[in-house]
C-alpha atoms as one frame of an Amber mdcrd trajectory, in Angstrom:
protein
 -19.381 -21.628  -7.836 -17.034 -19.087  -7.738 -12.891 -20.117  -9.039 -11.382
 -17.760  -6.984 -13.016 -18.798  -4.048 -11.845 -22.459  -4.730  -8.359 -21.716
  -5.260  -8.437 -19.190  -2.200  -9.192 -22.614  -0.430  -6.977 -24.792  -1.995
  -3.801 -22.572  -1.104  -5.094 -22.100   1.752  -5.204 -25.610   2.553  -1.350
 -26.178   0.914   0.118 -22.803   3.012  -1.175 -24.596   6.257   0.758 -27.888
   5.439   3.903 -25.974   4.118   3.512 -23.168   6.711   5.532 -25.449   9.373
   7.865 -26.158   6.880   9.269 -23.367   4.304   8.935 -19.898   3.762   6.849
 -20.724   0.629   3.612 -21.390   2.952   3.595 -18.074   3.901   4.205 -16.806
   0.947   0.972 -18.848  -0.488  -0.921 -18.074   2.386  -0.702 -13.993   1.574
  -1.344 -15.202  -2.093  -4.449 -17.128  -1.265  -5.944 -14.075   1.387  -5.991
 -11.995  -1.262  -7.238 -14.144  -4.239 -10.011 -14.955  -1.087 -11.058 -11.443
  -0.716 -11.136 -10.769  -4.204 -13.313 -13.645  -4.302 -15.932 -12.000  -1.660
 -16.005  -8.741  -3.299 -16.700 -10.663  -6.768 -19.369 -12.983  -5.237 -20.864
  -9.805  -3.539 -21.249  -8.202  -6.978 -22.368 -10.718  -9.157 -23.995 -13.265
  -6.720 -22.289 -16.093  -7.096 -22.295 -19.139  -5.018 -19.050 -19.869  -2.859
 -19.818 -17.462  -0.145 -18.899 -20.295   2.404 -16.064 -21.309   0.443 -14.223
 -17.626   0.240 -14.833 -17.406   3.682 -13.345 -21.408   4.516 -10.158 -20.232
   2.138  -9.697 -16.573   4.439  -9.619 -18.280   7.407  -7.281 -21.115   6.428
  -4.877 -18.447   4.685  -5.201 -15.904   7.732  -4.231 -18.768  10.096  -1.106
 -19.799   7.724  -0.583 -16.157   8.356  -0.858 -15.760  11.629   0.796 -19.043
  13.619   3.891 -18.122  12.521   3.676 -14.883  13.491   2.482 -16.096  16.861
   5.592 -18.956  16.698   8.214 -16.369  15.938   6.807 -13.329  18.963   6.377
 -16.353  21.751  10.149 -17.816  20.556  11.582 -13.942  21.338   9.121 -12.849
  24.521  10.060 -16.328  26.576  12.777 -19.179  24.888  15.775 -16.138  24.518
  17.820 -15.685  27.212  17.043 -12.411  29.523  20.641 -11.766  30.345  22.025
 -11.467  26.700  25.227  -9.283  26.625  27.563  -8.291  23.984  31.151  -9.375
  26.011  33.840  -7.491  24.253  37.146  -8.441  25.561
């Protein structure tokens, strides 16, 4: 079983809990994608098992990656208000 391919999952699994909460999710999620597809390449080479595992931690990191992302462009495009103006008086 490949390491990197467990840890990939483990952050993965912590930047989805801490995603809603800090900065520090997202900052483990990125972390854990790459560690993940480091993971792939090495299992690729070497044939390891963990295939399913890399692939379990990718998707939890890319999701910790990309609800926020989603979060933060549906908060701007509908819950600002359309008739912002700077009022300088």
């Amino acid at each position: 079983m490949n390491t990197k391919a467990i840890i990939s999952l483990i952050l993965g699994s912590v930047s989805l809990i801490l995603t809603s909460l800090t900065l520090l999710g997202l900052i483990l999620a990125i972390v854990g994608f790459i560690i993940g597809f480091l993971s792939l390449r090495e299992i690729h080479k070497t044939g390891q098992k963990g295939r399913g595992v890399a692939i379990a931690g990718l998707t939890c990191n890319t999701l910790a990656i990309v609800i926020p992302l989603m979060i933060i462009i549906v908060h701007l495009l509908f819950l600002t208000p359309a008739d912002f103006r700077l009022d300088i008086s």
